[in-house]
gemmi code that builds the backbone of each chain (N, CA, C; Angstrom):
import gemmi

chains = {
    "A": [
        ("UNK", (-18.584, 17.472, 0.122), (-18.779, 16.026, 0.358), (-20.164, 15.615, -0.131)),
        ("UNK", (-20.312, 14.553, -0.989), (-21.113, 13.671, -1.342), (-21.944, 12.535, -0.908)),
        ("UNK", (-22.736, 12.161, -1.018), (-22.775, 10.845, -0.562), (-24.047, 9.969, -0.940)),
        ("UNK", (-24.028, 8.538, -1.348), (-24.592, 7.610, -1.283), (-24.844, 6.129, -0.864)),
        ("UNK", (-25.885, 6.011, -0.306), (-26.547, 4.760, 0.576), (-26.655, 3.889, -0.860)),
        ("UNK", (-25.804, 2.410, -0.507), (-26.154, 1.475, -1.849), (-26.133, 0.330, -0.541)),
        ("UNK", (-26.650, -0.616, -1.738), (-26.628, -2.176, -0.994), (-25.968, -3.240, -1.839)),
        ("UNK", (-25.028, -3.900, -0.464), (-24.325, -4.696, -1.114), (-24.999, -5.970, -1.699)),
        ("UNK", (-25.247, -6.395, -3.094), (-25.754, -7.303, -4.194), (-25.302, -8.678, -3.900)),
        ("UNK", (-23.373, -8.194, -4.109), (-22.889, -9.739, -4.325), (-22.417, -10.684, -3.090)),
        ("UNK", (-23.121, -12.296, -3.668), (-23.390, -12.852, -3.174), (-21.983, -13.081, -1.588)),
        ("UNK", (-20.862, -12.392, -2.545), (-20.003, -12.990, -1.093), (-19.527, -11.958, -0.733)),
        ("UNK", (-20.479, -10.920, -0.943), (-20.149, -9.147, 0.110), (-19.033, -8.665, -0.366)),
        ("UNK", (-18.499, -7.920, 0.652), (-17.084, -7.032, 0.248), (-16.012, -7.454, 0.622)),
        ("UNK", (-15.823, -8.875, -0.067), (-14.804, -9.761, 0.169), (-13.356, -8.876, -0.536)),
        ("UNK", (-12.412, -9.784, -0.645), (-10.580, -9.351, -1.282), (-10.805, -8.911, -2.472)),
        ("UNK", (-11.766, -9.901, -3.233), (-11.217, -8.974, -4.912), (-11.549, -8.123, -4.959)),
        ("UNK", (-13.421, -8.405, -4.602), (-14.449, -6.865, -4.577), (-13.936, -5.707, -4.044)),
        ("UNK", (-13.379, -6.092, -2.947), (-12.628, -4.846, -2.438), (-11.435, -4.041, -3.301)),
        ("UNK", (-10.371, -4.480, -3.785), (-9.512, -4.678, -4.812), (-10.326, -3.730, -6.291)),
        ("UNK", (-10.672, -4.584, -6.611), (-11.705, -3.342, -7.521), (-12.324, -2.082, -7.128)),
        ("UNK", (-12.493, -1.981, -5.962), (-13.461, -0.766, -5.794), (-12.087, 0.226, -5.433)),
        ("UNK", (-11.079, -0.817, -4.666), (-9.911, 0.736, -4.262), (-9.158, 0.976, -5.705)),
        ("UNK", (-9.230, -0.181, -6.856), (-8.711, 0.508, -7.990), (-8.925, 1.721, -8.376)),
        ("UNK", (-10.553, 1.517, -8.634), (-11.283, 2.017, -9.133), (-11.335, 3.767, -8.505)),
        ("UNK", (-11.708, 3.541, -7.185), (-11.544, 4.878, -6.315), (-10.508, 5.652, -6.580)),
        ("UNK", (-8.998, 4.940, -6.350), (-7.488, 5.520, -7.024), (-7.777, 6.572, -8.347)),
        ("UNK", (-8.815, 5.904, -9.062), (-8.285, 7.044, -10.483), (-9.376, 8.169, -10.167)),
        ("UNK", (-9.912, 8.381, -8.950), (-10.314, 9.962, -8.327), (-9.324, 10.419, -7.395)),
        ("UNK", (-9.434, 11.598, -7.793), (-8.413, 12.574, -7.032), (-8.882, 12.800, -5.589)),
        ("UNK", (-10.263, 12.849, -5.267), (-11.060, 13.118, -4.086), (-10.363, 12.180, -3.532)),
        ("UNK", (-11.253, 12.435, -1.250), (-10.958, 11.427, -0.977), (-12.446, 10.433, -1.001)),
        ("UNK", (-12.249, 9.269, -0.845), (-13.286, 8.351, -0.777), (-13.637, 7.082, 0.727)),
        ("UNK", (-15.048, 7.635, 1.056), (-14.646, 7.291, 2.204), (-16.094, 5.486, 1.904)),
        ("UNK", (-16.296, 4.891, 3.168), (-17.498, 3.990, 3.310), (-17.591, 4.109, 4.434)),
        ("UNK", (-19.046, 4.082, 4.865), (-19.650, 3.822, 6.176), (-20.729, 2.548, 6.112)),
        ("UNK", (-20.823, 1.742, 6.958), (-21.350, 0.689, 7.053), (-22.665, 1.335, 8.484)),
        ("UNK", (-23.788, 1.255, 7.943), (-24.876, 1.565, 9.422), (-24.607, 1.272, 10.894)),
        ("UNK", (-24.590, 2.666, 12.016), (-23.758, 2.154, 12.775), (-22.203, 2.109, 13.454)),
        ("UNK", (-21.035, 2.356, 11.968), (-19.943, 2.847, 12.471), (-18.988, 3.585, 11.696)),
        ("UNK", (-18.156, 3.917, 12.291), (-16.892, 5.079, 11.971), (-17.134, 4.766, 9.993)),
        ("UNK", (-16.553, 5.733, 9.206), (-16.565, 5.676, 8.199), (-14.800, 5.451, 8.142)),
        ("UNK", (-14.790, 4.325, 6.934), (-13.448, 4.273, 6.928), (-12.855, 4.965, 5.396)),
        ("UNK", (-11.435, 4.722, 5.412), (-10.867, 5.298, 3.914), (-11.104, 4.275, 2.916)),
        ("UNK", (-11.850, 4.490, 2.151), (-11.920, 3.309, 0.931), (-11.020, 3.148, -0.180)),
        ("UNK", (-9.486, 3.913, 0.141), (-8.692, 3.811, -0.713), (-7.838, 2.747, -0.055)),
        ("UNK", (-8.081, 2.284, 0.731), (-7.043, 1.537, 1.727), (-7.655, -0.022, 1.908)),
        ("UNK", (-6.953, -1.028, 1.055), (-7.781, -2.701, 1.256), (-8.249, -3.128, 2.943)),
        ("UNK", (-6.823, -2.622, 3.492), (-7.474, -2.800, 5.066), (-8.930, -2.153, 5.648)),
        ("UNK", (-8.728, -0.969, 5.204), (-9.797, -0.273, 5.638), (-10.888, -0.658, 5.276)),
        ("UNK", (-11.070, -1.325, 3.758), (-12.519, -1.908, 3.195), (-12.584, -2.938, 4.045)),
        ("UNK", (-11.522, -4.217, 3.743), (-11.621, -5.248, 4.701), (-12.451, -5.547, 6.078)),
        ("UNK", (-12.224, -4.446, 7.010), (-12.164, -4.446, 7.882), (-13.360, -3.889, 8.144)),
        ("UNK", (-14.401, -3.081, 7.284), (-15.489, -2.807, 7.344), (-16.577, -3.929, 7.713)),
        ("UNK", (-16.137, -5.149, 7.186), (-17.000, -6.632, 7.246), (-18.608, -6.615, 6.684)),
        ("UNK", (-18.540, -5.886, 5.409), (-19.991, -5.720, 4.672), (-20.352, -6.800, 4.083)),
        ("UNK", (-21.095, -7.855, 4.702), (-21.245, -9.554, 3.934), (-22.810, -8.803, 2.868)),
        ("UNK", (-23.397, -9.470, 1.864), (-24.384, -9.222, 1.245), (-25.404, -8.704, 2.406)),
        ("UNK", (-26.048, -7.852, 1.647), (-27.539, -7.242, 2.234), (-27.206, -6.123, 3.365)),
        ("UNK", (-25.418, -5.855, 3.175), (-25.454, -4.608, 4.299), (-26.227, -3.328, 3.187)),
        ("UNK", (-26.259, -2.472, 4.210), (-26.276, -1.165, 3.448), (-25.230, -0.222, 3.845)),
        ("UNK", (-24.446, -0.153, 2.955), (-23.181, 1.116, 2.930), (-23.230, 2.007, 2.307)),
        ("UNK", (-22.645, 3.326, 3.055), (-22.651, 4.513, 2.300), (-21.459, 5.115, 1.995)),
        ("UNK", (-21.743, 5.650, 0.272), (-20.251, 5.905, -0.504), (-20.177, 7.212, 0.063)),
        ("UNK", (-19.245, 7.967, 0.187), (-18.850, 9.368, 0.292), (-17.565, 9.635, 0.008)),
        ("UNK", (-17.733, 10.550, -0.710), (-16.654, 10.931, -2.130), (-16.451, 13.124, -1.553)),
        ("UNK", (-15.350, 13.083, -1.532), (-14.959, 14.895, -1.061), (-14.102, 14.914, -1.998)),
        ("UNK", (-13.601, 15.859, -2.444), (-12.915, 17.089, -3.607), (-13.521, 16.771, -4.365)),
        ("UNK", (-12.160, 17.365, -5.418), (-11.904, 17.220, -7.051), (-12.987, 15.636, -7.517)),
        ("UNK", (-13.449, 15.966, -8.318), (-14.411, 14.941, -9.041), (-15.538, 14.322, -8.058)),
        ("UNK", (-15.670, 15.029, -6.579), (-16.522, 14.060, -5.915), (-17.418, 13.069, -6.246)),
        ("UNK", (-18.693, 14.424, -8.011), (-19.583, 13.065, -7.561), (-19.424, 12.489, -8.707)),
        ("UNK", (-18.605, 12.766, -10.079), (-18.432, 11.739, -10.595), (-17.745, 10.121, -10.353)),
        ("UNK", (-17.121, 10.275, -9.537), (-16.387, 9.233, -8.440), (-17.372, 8.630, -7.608)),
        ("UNK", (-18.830, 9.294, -6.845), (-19.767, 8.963, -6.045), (-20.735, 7.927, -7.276)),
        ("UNK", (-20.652, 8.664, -8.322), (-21.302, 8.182, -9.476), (-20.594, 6.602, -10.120)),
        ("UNK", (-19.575, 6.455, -10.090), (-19.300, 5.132, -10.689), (-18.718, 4.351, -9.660)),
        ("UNK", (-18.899, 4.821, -8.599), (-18.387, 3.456, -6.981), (-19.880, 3.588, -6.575)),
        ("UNK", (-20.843, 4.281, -7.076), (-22.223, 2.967, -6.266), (-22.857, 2.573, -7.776)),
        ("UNK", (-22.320, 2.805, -8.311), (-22.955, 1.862, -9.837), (-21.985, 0.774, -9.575)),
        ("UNK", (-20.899, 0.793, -9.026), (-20.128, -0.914, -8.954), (-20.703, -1.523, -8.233)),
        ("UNK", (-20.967, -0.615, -7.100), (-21.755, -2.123, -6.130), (-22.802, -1.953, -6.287)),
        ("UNK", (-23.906, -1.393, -7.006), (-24.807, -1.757, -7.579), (-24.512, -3.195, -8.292)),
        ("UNK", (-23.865, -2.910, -9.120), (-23.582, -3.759, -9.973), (-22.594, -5.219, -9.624)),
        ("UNK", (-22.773, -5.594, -8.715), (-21.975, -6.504, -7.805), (-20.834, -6.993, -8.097)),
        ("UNK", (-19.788, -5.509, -8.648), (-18.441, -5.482, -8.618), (-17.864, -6.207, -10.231)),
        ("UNK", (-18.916, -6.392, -10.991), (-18.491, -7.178, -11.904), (-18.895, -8.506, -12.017)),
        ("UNK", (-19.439, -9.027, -11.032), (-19.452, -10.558, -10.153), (-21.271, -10.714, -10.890)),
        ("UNK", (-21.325, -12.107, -11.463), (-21.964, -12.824, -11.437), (-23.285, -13.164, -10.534)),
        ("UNK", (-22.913, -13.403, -9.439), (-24.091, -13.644, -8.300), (-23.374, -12.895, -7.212)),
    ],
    "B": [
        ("UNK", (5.533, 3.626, -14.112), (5.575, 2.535, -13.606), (6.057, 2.145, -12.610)),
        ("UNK", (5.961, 2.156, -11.262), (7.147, 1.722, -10.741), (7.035, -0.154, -10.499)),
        ("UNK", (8.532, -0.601, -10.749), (8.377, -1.957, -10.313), (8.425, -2.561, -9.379)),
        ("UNK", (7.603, -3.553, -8.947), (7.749, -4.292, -8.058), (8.026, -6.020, -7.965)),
        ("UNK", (9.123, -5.669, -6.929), (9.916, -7.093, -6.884), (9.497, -7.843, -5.691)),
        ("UNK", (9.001, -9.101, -5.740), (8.802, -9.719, -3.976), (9.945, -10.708, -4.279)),
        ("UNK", (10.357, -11.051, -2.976), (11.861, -11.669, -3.008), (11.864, -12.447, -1.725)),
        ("UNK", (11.800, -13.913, -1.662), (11.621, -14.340, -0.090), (12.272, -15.721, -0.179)),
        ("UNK", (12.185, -16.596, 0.716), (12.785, -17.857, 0.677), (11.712, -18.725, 0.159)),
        ("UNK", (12.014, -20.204, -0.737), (11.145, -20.826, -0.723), (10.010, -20.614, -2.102)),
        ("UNK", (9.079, -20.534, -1.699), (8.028, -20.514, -3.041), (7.170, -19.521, -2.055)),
        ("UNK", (7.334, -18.332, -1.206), (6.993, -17.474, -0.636), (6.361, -16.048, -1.782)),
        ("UNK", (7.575, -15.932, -2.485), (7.528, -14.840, -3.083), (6.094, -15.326, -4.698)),
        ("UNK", (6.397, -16.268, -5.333), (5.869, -17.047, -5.844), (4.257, -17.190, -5.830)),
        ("UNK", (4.339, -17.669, -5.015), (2.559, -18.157, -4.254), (2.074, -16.500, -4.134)),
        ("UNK", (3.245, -15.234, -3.789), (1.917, -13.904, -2.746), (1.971, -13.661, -4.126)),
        ("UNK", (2.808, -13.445, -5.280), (2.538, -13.131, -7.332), (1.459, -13.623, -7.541)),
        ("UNK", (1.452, -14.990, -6.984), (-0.051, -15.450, -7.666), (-1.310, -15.160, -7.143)),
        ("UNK", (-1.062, -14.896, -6.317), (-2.586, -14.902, -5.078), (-3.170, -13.295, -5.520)),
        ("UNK", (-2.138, -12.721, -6.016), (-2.670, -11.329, -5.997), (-3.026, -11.317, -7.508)),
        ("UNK", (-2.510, -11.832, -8.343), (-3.288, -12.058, -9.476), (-4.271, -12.605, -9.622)),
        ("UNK", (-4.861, -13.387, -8.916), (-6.161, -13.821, -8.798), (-6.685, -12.913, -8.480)),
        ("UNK", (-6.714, -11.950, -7.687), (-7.558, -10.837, -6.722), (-7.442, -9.776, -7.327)),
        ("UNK", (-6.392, -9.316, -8.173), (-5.838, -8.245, -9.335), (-6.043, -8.427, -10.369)),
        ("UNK", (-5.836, -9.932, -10.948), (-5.329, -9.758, -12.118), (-3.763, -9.656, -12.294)),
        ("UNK", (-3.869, -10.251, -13.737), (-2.398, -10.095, -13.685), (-1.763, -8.369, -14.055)),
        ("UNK", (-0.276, -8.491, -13.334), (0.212, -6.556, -13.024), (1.176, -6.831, -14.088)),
        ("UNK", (1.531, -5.492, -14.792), (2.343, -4.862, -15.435), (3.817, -5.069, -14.105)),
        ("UNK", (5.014, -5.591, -14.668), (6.488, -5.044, -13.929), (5.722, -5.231, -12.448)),
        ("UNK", (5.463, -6.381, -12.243), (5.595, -7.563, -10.978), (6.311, -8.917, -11.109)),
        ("UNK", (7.540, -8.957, -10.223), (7.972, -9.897, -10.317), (8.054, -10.131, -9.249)),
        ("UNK", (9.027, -11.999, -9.176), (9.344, -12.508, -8.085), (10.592, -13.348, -8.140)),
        ("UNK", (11.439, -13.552, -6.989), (12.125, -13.848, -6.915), (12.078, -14.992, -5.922)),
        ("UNK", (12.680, -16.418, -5.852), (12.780, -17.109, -4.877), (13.956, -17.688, -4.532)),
        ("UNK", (14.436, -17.849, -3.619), (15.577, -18.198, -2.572), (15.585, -19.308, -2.496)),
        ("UNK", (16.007, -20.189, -3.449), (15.921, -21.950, -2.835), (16.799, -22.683, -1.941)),
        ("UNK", (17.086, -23.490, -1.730), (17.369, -24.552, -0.416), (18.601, -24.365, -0.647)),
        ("UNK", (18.827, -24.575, -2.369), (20.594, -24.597, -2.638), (21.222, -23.250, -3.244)),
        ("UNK", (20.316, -22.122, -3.139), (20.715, -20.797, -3.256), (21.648, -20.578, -2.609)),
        ("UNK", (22.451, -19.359, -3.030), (23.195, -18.367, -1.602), (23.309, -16.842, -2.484)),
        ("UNK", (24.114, -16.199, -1.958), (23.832, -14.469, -1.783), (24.267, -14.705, -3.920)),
        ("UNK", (25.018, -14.906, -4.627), (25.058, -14.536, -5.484), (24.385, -15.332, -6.512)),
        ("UNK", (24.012, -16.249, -6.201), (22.401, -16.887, -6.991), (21.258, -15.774, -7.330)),
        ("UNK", (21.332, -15.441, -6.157), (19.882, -13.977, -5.876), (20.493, -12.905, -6.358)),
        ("UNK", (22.059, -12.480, -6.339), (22.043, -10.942, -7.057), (21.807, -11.098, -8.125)),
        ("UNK", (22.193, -12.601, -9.173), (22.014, -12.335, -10.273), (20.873, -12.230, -10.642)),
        ("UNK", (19.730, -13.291, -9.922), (18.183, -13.025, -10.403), (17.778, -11.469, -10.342)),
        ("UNK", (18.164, -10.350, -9.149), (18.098, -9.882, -8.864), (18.278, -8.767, -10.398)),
        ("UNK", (19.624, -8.821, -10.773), (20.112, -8.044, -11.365), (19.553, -8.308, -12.942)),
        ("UNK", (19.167, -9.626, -12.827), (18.742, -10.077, -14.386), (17.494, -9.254, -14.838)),
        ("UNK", (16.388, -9.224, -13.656), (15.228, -8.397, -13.841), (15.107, -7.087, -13.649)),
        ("UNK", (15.602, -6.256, -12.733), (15.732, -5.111, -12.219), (15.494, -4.034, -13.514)),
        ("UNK", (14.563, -3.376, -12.922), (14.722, -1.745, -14.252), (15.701, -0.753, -13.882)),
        ("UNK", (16.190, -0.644, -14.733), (17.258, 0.857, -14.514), (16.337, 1.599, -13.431)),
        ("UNK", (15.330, 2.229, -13.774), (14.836, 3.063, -12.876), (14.287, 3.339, -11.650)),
        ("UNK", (14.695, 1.431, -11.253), (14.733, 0.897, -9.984), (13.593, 0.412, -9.271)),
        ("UNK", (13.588, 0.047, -8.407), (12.028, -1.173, -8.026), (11.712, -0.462, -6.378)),
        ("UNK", (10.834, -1.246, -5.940), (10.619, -1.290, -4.506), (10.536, -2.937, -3.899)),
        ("UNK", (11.052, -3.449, -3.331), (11.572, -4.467, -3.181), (10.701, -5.115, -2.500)),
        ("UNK", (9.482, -5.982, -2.208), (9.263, -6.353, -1.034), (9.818, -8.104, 0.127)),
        ("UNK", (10.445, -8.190, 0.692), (11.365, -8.957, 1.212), (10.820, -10.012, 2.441)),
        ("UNK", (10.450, -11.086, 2.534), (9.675, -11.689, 3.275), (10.412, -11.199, 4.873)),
        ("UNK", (11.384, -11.101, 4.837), (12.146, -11.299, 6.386), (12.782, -10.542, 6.756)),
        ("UNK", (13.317, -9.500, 7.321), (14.635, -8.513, 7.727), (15.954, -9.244, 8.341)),
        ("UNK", (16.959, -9.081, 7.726), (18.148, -10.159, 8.469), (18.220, -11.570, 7.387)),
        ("UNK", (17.269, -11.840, 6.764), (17.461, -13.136, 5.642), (18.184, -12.528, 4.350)),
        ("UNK", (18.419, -14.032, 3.335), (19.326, -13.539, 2.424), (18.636, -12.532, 1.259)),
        ("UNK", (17.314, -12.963, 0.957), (16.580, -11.896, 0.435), (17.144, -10.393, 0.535)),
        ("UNK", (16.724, -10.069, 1.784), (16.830, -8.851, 2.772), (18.578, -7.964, 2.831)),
        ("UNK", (18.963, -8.979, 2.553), (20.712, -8.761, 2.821), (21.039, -8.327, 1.510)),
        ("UNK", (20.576, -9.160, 0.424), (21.089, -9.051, -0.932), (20.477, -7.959, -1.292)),
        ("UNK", (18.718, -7.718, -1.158), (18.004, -6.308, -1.768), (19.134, -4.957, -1.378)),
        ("UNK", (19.400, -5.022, 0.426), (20.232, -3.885, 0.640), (21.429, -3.619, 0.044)),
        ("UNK", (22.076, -4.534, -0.203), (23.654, -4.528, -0.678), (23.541, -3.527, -1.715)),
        ("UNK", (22.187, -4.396, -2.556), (22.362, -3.923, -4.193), (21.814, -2.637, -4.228)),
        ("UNK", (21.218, -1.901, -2.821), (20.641, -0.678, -2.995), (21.490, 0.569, -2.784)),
        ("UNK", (23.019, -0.228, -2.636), (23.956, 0.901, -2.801), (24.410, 1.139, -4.165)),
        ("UNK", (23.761, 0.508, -4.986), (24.347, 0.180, -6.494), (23.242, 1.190, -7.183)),
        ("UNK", (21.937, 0.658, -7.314), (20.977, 1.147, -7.965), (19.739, 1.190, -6.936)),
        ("UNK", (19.066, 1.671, -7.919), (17.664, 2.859, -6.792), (15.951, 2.113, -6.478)),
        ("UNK", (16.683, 1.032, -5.722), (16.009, 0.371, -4.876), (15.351, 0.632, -3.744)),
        ("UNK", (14.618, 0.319, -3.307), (13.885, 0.945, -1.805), (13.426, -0.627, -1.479)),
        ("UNK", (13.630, -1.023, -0.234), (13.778, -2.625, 0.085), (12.536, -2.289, 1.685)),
        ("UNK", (11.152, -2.712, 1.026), (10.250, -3.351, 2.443), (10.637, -4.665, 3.340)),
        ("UNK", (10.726, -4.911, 4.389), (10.860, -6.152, 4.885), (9.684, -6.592, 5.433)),
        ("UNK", (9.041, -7.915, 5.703), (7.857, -8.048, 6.130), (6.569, -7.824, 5.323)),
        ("UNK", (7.234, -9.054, 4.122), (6.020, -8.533, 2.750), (4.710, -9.633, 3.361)),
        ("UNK", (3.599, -9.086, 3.254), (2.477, -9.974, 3.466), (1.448, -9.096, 2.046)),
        ("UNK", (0.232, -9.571, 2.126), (-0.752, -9.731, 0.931), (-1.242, -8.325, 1.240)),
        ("UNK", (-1.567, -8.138, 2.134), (-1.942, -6.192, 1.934), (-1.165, -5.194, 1.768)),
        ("UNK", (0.273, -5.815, 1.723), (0.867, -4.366, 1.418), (1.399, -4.815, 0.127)),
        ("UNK", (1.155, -5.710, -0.831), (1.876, -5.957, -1.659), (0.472, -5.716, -2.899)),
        ("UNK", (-0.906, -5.576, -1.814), (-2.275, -4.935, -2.781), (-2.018, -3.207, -2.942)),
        ("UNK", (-1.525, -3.179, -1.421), (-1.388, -1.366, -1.649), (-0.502, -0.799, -2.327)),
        ("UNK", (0.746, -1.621, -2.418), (1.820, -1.227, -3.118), (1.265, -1.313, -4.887)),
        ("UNK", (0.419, -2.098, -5.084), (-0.060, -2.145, -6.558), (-1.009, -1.080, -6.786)),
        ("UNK", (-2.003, -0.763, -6.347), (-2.499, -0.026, -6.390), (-2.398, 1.490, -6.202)),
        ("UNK", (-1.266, 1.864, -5.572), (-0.294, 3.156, -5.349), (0.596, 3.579, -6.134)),
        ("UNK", (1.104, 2.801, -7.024), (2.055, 2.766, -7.406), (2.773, 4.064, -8.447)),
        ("UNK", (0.945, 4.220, -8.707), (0.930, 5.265, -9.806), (0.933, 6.457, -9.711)),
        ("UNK", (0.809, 6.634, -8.241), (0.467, 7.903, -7.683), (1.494, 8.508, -6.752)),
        ("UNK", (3.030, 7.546, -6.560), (4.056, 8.352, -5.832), (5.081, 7.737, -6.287)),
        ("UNK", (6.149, 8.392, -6.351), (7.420, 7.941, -6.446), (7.998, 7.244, -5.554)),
        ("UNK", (8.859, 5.997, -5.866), (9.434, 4.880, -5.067), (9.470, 5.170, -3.308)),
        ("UNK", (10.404, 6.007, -3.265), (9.991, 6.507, -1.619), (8.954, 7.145, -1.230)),
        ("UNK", (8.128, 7.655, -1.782), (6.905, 8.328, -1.079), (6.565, 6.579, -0.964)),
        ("UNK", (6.513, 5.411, -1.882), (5.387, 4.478, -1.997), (6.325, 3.369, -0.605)),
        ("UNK", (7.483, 3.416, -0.873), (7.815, 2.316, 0.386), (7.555, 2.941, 1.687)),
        ("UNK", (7.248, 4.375, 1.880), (6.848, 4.936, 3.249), (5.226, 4.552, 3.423)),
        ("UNK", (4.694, 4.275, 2.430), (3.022, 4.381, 2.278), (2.786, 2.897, 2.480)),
        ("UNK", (3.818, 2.583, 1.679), (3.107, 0.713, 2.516), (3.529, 0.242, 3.541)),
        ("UNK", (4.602, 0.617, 4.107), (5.155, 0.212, 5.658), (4.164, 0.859, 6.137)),
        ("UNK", (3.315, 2.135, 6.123), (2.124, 2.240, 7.046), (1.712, 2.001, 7.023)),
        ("UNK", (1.127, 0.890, 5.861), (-0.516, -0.011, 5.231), (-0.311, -1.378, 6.060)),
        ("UNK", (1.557, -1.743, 6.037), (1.930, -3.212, 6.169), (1.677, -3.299, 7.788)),
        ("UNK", (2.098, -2.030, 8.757), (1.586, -1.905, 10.126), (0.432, -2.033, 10.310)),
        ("UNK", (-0.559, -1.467, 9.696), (-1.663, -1.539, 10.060), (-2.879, -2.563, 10.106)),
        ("UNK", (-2.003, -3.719, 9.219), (-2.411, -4.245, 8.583), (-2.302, -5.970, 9.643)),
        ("UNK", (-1.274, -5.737, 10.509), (-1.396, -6.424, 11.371), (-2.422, -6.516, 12.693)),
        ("UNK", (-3.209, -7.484, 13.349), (-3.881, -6.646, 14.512), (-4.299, -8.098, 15.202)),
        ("UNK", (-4.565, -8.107, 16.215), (-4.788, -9.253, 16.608), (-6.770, -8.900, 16.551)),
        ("UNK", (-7.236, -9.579, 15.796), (-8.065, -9.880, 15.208), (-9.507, -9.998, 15.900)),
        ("UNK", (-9.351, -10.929, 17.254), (-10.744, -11.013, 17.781), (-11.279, -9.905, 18.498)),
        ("UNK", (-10.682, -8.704, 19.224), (-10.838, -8.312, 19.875), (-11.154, -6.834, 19.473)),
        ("UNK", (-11.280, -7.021, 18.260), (-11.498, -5.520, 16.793), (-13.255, -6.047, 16.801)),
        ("UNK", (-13.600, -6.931, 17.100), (-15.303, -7.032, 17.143), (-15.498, -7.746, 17.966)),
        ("UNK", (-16.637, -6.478, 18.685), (-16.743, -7.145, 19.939), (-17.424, -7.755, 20.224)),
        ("UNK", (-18.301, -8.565, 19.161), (-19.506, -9.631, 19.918), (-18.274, -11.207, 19.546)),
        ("UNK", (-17.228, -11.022, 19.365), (-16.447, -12.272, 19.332), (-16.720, -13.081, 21.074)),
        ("UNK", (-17.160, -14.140, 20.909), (-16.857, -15.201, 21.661), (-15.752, -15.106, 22.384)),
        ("UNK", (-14.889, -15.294, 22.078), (-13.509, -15.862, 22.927), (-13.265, -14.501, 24.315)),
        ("UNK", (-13.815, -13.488, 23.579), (-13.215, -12.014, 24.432), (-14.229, -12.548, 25.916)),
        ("UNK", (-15.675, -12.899, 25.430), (-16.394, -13.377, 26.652), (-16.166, -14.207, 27.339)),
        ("UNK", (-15.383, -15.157, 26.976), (-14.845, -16.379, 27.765), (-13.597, -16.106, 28.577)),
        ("UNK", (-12.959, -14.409, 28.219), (-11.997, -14.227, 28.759), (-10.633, -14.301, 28.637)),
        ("UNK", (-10.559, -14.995, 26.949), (-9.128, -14.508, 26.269), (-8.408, -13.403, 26.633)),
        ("UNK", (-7.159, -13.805, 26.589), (-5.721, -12.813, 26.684), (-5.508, -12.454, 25.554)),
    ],
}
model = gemmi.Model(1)
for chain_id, residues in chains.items():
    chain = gemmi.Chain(chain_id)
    for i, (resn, *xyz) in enumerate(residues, 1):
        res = gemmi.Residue()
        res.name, res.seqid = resn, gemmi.SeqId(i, " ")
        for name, pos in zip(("N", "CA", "C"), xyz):
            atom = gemmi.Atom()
            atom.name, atom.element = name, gemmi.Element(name[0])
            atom.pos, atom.b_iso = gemmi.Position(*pos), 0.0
            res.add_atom(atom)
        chain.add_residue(res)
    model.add_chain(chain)
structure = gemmi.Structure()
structure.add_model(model)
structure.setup_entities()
C-alpha cells in the first residue's frame, strides 16, 4: 500500500463529474484504490457513492491510497488529477 | 462492450442518458427507451428489439411491476438480457464505469449493490446536521 496527501484545487471540490473522472480513471488500475479525507474512515474510490459521500468541498486535504498490481503508478496519476483540478478550469 | 439500455415511463429514461452525459460524456452502446402516455407492451418490444445487441444488454428499468419492467422480463426469455429495476443516477454511473470489467451478470449483481447503497436517508450520515438536534425522526 501506497499513499498520498493532495489538496483539493477545484473550485467546486469533489463534486459528480470530478468524481466520475477520478473512478474512471482509478478503473483502468488493477489495484484497489482507496481516499481518506482528515479525520475519517477511508472509503473505496472506485465506487461514485463512496467518493460522493466523502464531502471533500475545495481546500480539503485527502489522501490517495492505491494497494496491488500497479499501486504507485495509479497513486501517481490520481494525485496528479487532483492536483490538477480534474481537468477543470477553476 | 456491454450495452446498456435505461427503459422507464415518460422522459425518465431520456433525461438520466442525458444527465450522465454531462457528468460522463457521451457512452459508447447507451441507450434509452421511453414509455409514452399512448404506448403499450408492444410499442416497447419493438423499440426494445429495434436496438438490442445480439449479445445482449443489462437493462436498467425505472419501476418493478411497470410496463418497462414487464416487457424487459418477457424478452429475457428470448435473448440475454439481465433487467435492474429501480434505475436512479448512481447505478446507471456504476454500471458505466464497470462495464468493462465483468460480464452482464457479474455487472447487474454489482450495481444492485451500488443501487442499495446508494439510497440512505441523508441527514443523519453527518452528524453536525441541524435537524438531528432539533430532534428529527
Amino acid at each position: 500500500m501506497v499513499e498520498q496527501e493532495v489538496t483539493i484545487e477545484n473550485k467546486l471540490g469533489l463534486h459528480l463529474r470530478a468524481a466520475a473522472v477520478f473512478i474512471e480513471t482509478a478503473n483502468k488500475f488493477p489495484c484497489q484504490v482507496f481516499l481518506r479525507k482528515a479525520g475519517q474512515e477511508k472509503i473505496n474510490a472506485k465506487s461514485i457513492m463512496g467518493i460522493m459521500t466523502l464531502g471533500a468541498a475545495c481546500g480539503s486535504r485527502v489522501t490517495v491510497l492505491t494497494d496491488g498490481e500497479n499501486e504507485i503508478e495509479a497513486l501517481e496519476k490520481l494525485a496528479a488529477l487532483i492536483r490538477n483540478r480534474f481537468g477543470e478550469k477553476e | 462492450m456491454t450495452q446498456i439500455i435505461v427503459a422507464a415511463h415518460g422522459d425518465l429514461a431520456q433525461e438520466l442518458v442525458k444527465t450522465v452525459g454531462m457528468i460522463m460524456g457521451n457512452q459508447p452502446d447507451l441507450e434509452h427507451i421511453s414509455l409514452e402516455a399512448h404506448e403499450g407492451i408492444e410499442d416497447l418490444r419493438r423499440k426494445i428489439e429495434t436496438i438490442l445487441k445480439p449479445e445482449g444488454c443489462l437493462m436498467l428499468v425505472d419501476m418493478f411491476g411497470g410496463t418497462p419492467s414487464n416487457v424487459a422480463l418477457a424478452l429475457s426469455h428470448q435473448y440475454p438480457i439481465r433487467v435492474l429495476a429501480g434505475a436512479n443516477l448512481p447505478m446507471l454511473i456504476e454500471a458505466l464505469v464497470h462495464r468493462a470489467l465483468m460480464d452482464i451478470a457479474q455487472l447487474a449483481r454489482f450495481v444492485e449493490a451500488k443501487g442499495k447503497k446508494s439510497i440512505f436517508y441523508a441527514n443523519p450520515a453527518f452528524s453536525n446536521c441541524s435537524c438531528e438536534k432539533e430532534g428529527d425522526e
